[in-house]
N, C-alpha and C positions, 0 to 999 in steps of 0.2 A: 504493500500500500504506500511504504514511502517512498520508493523507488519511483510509482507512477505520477505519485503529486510531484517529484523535483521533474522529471522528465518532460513534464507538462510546464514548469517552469522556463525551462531551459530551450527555446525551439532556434536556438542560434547557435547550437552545438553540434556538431557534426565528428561522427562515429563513421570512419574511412577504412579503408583497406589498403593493407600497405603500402601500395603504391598511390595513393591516392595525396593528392594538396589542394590547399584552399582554391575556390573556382577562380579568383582572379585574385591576380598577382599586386595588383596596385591598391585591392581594395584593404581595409583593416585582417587583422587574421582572427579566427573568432576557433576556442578551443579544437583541436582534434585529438579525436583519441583512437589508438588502434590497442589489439590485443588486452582491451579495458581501462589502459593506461593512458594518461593526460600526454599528449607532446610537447615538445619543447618549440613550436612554432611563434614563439612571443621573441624580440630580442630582451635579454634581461637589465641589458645598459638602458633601454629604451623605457624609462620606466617614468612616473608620478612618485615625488617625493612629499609627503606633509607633515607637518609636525600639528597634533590637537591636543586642547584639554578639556576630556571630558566630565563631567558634572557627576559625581557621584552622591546619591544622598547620605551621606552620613557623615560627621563630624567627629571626628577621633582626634585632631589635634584641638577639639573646642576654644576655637576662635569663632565660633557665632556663625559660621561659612561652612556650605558643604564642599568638604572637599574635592581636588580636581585632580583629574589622575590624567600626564600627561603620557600619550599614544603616539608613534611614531608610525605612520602609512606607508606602503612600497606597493603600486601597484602599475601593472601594465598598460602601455599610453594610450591605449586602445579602449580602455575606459575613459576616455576625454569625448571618443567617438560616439559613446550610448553604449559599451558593452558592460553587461553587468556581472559581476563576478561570486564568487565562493571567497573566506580568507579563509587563513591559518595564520594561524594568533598565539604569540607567546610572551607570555605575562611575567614578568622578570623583577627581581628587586636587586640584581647586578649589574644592572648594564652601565651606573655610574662607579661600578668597582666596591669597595668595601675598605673597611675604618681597623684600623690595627687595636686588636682589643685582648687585654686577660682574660686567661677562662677562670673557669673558679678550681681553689685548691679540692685535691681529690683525696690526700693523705692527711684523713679526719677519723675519727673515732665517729661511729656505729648510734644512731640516734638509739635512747633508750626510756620510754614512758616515763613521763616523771620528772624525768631529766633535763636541766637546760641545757640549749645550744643555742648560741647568737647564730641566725641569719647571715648568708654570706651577703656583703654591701651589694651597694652597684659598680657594675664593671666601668671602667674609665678607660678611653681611648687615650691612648698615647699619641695617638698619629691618627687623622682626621682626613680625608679625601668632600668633595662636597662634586654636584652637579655637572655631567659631562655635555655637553653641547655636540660633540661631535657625532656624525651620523652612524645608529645602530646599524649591527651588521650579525650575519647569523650563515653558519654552512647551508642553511637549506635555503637561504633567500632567493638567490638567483635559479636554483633547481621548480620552485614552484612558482614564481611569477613567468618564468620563460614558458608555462605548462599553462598557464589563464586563471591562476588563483592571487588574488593580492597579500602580502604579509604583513599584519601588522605587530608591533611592537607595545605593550604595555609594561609599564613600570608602576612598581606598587609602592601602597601610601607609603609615603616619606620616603621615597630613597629617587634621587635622581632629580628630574623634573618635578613628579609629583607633591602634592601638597599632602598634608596629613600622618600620621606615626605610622610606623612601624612595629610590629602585634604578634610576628612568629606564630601562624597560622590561624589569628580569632577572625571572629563573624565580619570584623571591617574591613580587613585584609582581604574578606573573599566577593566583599561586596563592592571594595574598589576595581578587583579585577571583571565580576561581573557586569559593570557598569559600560563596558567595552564592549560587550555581545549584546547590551542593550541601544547602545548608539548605531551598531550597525546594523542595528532592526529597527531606528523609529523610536524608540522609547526613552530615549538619553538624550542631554543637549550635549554637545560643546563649541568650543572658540578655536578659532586660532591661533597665533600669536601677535597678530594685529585686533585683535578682539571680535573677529567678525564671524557669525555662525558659521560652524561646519556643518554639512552636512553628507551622512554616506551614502548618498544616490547612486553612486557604481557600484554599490555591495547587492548579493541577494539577500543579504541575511544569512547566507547558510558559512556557519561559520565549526573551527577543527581546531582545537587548542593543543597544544605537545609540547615539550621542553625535557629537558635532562635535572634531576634533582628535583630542588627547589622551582624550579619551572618546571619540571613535571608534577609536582605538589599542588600550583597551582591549579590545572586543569580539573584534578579531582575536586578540589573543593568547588567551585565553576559548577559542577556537574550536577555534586551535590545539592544545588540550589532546584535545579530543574528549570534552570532558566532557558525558554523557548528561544529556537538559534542555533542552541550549540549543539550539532549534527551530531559530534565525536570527539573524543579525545583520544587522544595516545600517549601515555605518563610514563614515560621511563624514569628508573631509577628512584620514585617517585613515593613522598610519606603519602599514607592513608589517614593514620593515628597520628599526630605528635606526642603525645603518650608514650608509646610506645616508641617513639623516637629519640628521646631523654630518661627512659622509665623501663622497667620493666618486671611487674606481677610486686611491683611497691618497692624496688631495689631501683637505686639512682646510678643509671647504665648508660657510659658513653657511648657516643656513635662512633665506627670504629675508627681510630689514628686521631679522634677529637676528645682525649682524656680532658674532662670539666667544662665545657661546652655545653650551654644550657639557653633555655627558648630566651632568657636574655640577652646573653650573648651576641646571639645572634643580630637582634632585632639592635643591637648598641653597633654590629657589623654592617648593617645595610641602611644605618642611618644617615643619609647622603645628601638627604634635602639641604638646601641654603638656608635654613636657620637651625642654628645648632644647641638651642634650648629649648622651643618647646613642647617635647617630645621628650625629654628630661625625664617630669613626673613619672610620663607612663613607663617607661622603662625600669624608670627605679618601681613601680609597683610590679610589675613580670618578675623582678628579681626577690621580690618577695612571696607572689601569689604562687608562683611553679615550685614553692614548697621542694627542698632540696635536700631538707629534714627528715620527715617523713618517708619521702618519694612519695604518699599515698597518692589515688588517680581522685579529682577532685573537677568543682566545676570549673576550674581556670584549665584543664586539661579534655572536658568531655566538649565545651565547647569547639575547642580544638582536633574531635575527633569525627572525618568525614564518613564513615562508618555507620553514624547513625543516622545518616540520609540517606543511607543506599537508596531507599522504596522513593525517594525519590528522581533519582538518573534517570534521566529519558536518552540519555547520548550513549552509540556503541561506544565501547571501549576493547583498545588494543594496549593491554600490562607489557610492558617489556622489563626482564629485569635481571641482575646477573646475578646469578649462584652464588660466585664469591664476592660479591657486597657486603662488608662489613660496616659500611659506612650509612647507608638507608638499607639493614637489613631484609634478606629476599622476603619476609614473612608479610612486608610494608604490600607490597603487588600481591604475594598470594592469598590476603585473606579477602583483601577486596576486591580482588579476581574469582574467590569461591561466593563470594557473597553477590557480587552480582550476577554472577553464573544463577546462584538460586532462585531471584529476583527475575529472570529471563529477559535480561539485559544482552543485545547482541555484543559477544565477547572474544578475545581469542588472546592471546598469550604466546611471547618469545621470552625465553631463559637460556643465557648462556652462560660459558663459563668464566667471563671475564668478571670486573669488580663494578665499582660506579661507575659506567661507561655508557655510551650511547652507539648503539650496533653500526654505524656507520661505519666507523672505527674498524669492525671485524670482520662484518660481513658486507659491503657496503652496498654490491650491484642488487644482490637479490632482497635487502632490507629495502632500497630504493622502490625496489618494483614493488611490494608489498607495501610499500608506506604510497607510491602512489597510488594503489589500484585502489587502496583505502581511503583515501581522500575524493579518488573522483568516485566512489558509489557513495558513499554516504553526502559528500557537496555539491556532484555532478551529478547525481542520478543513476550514473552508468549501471546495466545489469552486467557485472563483471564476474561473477559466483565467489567473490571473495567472501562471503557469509556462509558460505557452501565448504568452504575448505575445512583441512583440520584446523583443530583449536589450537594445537597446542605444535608450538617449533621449538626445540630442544636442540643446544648445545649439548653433547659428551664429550668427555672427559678426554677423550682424543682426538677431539676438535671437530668431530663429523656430526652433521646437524640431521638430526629426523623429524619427520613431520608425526605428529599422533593426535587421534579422532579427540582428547581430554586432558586435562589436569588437574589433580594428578590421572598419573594413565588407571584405565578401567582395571577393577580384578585387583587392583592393592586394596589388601586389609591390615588390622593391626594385628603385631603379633606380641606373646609377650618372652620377654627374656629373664633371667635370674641369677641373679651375683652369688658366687660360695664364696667363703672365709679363704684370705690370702691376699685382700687389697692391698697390704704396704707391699708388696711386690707385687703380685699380679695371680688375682683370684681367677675362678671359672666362671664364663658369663653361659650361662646352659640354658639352651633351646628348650627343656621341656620340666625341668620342674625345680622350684623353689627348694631352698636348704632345709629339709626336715628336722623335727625334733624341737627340743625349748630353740628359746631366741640365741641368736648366733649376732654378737655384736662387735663392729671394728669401729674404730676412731683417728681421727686424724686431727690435726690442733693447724691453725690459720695462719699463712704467712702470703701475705700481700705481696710483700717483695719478687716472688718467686714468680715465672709467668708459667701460663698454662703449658706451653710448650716443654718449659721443661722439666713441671713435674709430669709431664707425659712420659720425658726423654728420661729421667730415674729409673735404674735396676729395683731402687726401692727410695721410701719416703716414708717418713712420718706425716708430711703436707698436705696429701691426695690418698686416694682409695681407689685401684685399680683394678677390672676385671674384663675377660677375654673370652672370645670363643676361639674353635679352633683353625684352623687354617679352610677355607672355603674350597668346595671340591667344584662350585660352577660358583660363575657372576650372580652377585645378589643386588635388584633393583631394590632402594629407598626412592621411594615418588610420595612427598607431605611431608605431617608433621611428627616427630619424636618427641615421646614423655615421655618421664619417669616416674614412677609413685616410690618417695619416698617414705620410713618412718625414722626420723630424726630424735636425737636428743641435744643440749646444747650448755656447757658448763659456766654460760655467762647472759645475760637476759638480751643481748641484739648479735648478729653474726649475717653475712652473707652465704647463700647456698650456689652453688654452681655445678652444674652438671655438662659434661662433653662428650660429643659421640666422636669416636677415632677410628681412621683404617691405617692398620699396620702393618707396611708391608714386608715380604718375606727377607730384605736385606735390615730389619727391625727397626726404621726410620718410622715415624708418625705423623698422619696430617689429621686434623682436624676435618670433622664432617661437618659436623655443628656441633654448637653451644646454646646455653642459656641459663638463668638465673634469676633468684627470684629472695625475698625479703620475707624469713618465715613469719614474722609479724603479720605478714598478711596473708596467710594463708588458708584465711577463709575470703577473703576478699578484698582486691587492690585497694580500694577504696578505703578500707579501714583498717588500721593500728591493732594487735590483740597484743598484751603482751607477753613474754615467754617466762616459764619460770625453769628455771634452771634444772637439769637433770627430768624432768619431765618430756615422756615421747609425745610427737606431735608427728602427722600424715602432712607429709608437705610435698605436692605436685611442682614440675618444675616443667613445662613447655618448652622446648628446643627453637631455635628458625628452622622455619619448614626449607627443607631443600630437596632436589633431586640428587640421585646419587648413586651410581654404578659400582659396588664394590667389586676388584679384578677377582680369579680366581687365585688362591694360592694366600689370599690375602684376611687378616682378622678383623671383626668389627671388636673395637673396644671400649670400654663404658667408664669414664673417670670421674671422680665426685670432689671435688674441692670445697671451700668455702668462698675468700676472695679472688679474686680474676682480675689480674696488675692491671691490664689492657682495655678492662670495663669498668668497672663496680668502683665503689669508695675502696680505699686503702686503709683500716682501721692499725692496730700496730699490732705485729705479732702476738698468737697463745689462744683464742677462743677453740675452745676445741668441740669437735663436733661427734655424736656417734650417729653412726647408723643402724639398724637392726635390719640384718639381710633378707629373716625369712617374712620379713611383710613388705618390702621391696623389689619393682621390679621395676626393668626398661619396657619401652613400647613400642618397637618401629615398623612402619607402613611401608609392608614389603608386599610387592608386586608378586602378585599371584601366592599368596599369605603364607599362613604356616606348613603348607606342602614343598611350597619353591625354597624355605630358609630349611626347612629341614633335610631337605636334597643337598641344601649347600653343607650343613654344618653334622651335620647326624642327628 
C-alpha cells in the first residue's frame, strides 16, 4: 500500500533499462533507476546550497524563544526547475567539533545504603571550540544527491549553529531534530540567514535519517516520535537506551575505551553554540540527575530511553551494527531490532565483525547497493523486493558475509551449562548436569587493578572463578543473548559482579565472547537500591551483550566470574570478596539448533 501511494506520487521518475537515458539530453534529468537502484545521472558539483533555521517548539535554553535548530541543505539544481525530491537527513551535534572535557574519576569506593558520597561536580572544559561556519560535508553527500535525493544536515540544540542546550538524549534533543522532518513537510517554519522565510517546496516530504553513532542515535529517537515523513531510518552503531549506555542492571558501566564518561560529559563535549553560559545550569543538573551513585535507572534515564516508543515507529528500519562494538555495545541494535521485529515494523539487520564503524568502510560496493535500493523503495517508491530479502546479513569471523531468513537465526534455543568446583584454576563447565550433593562453594576476593584479560590469561587466581568445557568436536553457533543465574554471597555490603563468556583456543590464548555486569543491589530491579547484608546468599542474574558467534572446532567455551572489570565498572580498592554457590548456578547460551547441536559439540 505504501509503495502505490509514493509511486502515484512520483510520475517524473523513470525506471529504465540499462541501456536506457533520459529522453532528451538538454532537458533537466529527473531520477533513473535500473536494477531498483537510484542513478547517478545528477552532477553532484551541480548542486543548491542553503543554510536554515528552523523553529522548533520548545525552549531548553529558557530564554522566552523557541529554539532554532540551524539545517544545512545540498540538493540537486534540478530542483530550481520544479523537480521535487526525497532527503536523507543526518542530525548531528558534531559537525562544529567538540570541547576538551574531564571524564569523571572511576577509582571510587562502591556506593553503600546509608552511606554518604559527594556527587561528582560538573565537568569543566579546558579547551572550548565554538560555531563552524564552514560548509558541512559527509561521504555519502555526493553519492545520493548525484542519485535525485537532497541531503540535508541538522545540528542539535546547542552545539554549532543551533540555538538551545545540549540534553545527551532527552525529549528536546529529539524534538529539535524532529522539527526538521517537520519543515520539510509543511509543519515547521524557518528563516534564512537574511531572515527571510524558507521554504521546502522541492522536498516530497519523504524523508530517511542515518548516521554512525550518535547520528545514528539520533534517527531512533526521530522515529520514536512517529512523526509522519520519516519513511526510514538506518542507525548504525546506534544507542537505543542511554541507560544502558552509561549503566548497566544498576552498575555504572563505561562505554568501551571511554572509562568515566557520563551523559554529562558529553553534553559539556558538544556544547559549541556561541554563548558559553547559558546552558551552564543545565549541565550542571545532568551531572547530578544521571545519578552516578546509585547507577539506579530513574526518570532522568527512562526519558532517555527510545525503547519505550517502539509501538510507536511507523518508519522501516535497517540496524547495522558491529559484533565487536565495545563502545555502543551490539545489544544497543539488537534489542530494538527484536522489539520492533515484534511490533511488525518492516526491519532487517547487518552485523559484522568490525567495532564502531560504519560498513562503508568494509564492505563498501555491496553496503552501497543495499543502502540504495533502501532509500529508493521506501522514498522513491520503487518495487525493488528489498523487503523481500533476508533479514539478516552476517559478518563471520572469517570475514565471509551470509545472508539469513532472521535474527537471531531460526532453531537457536537456550541451553543450560554448569560450573564444578576448581575455579581458581579452571573448573568443569558440563553440558548436562549441575554439581550434586550439599552446596559446593568457591570464592574469589576483588581487585580492580587486574583487567579481564588477564585474569583470563592466569594458570590460576584468587581474583576470578574459572570454568570450561571440553575441546569442541564441531563448530558451535551462539546467535542472542547469554545469562547467567547466579547465587552469590558477599563479605562486604556493595561489590561489583561481572560475568565473561570466552573461547579458548587450542594454542591456550583467550578472547572474549562477551561480557557483562550488573550491581547486586539491584537485583530485583534496576531501578531500585536493596541492600546486601553480608554473608547472606542472594540469586543474582547477570545478562551478557547479545552477540553472534561461531565457536571453531577444536576450541573451548569458557565461563569466568569476576567482581570489578578495570575496563568498565567503578574501581573500588582491593578485598571485597565474593562467593559463589555452584550447584544453584548456571550459564545460559543461545545455541543454534539447542541442546542437541552443543551436545554433539561437547558430549
Amino acid at each position: 500500500m505504501r509503495v502505490a501511494r509514493l509511486a502515484a506520487l512520483f510520475t517524473a521518475v523513470l525506471v529504465l533499462p540499462a541501456t536506457a537515458l533520459p529522453a532528451q539530453a538538454d532537458a533537466p534529468p529527473t531520477p533513473v533507476f535500473k536494477d531498483g537502484q537510484a542513478q547517478p545521472v545528477f552532477d553532484p558539483a551541480d548542486v543548491i546550497r542553503e543554510n536554515v533555521w528552523v523553529t522548533a517548539p520548545v525552549d531548553s535554553d529558557h530564554d522566552g524563544k523557541d529554539d532554532l535548530v540551524h539545517a544545512e541543505v545540498v540538493r540537486p539544481r534540478a530542483t530550481q526547475q520544479g523537480m521535487k525530491v526525497p532527503v536523507v537527513y543526518q542530525a548531528s551535534p558534531y559537525y562544529a567539533g567538540g570541547n576538551d572535557v574531564a571524564n569523571h574519576n572511576v577509582d571510587v569506593e562502591l556506593y553503600v545504603p546509608g552511606a554518604k558520597r559527594a556527587p561528582a561536580g560538573p565537568r569543566i572544559a579546558t579547551k572550548t571550540v565554538g560555531p563552524n561556519a564552514a560548509p558541512i560535508s559527509w561521504r555519502y553527500q555526493d553519492y545520493f544527491t548525484a542519485r535525485g535525493f537532497a541531503v540535508v544536515y541538522g545540528e542539535s540544540l546547542g552545539s554549532g549553529q543551533s540555538t538551545g542546550c545540549p540534553s545527551t538524549g532527552d525529549v528536546n534533543e529529539t524534538i529539535g531534530a524532529k522539527s526538521i522532518v517537520d519543515w520539510l513537510n509543511g509543519r515547521a517554519t524557518a528563516r534564512d540567514a537574511a531572515g527571510k522565510a524558507a521554504v521546502a517546496d522541492w522536498s516530497t516530504g519523504k524523508t530517511g535519517m542515518t548516521g554512525v553513532s550518535y547520528n545514528g542515535t539520533l534517527p531512533n529517537a526521530v522515529a520514536s516520535t512517529g512523526v509522519e515523513g520519516l519513511e526510514t531510518i538506518v542507525p548504525i552503531a546506534a544507542i537505543s537506551s542511554w541507560y544502558d549506555y552509561y549503566r548497566n542492571d544498576g552498575a555504572v558501566v563505561a562505554a568501551g575505551g571511554f572509562q568515566g564518561e557520563d551523559a554529562d560529559v558529553l553534553a559539556d563535549y558538544v556544547y559549541t553554540r556561541q554563548d558559553r553560559a547559558v546552558c551552564r545550569p543545565l549541565i550542571d543538573r545532568i551531572a547530578v540527575d544521571q545519578d552516578r551513585v546509585t547507577g539506579d535507572y530513574s526518570r532522568f534515564w527512562d526519558v532517555r530511553n527510545y525503547r519505550n516508543d517502539v509501538n510507536k515507529v511507523r518508519a522501516s528500519v535497517l540496524v547495522v551494527h558491529g559484533l565487536g562494538d565495545w563502545n555502543v555495545k551490539t545489544d544497543q541494535g539488537t534489542r530494538w531490532y527484536e522489539m520492533l521485529k515484534a511490533r511488525g515494523v518492516e526491519h532487517k539487520i547487518w552485523l559484522h565483525q568490525a567495532g564502531h564503524a560504519d560498513p562503508y568502510s568494509l564492505r563498501r560496493d555491496v553496503w552501497l547497493a543495499t543502502l540504495n535500493k533502501w532509500m529508493s523503495h521506501y522514498l522513491y517508491g520503487i518495487d525493488n523486493g528489498i523487503e523481500r530479502e533476508p533479514k539478516a546479513t552476517i559478518q563471520r569471523e572469517d570475514k565471509s558475509w551470509v545472508d539469513e531468513p532472521e535474527w537471531p537465526l531460526p532453531g537457536t534455543q537456550d541451553v543450560k551449562l554448569y560450573p564444578w568446583p576448581g575455579g581458581s584454576s579452571k573448573g568443569k563447565l558440563d553440558t548436562r548436569n549441575p554439581v550434586p550433593g550439599k552446596a559446593a562453594v568457591e570464592t574469589l576476593a576483588d581487585d580492580a587493578g587486574k583487567t579481564i584479560e588477564q585474569l583470563a590469561a592466569a594458570a590460576s587466581s584468587g581474583n576470578r572463578l574459572l570454568y570450561s568445557t571440553t575441546a569442541a568436536k564441531q563448530p558451535v553457533r551462539l546467535s542472542g543473548t547469554v545469562k547467567t543465574d547466579l547465587s552469590l554471597s558477599f563479605d562486604k555490603p556493595a561489590a561489583n559482579v561481572t560475568a565473561v563468556l570466552l573461547d579458548r583456543a587450542p594454542d591456550g590464548t583467550a578472547k572474549v565472547i562477551t561480557r557483562g555486569w550488573t550491581d547486586p543491589q539491584n537485583r530485583r530491579d534496576p531501578a531500585r537500591t536493596d541492600p546486601i547484608t553480608p554473608g547472606e546468599n542472594y540469586k543474582v542474574e547477570v545478562e551478557l551483550v547479545a552477540k553472534d558467534y561461531l565457536l571453531a572446532t577444536g576450541h573451548k567455551i569458557e565461563f569466568l566470574v569476576a567482581s570489578s572489570d578495570h575496563d568498565y565498572t567503578l574501581r573500588p580498592k582491593p578485598g571485597a570478596g565474593v562467593s559463589v554457590e555452584l550447584n544453584r548456578t548456571s550459564l545460559v547460551l543461545p545455541v543454534a539448533g539447542g541442546k542437541p547441536a552443543l551436545r554433539a559439540a561437547f558430549g
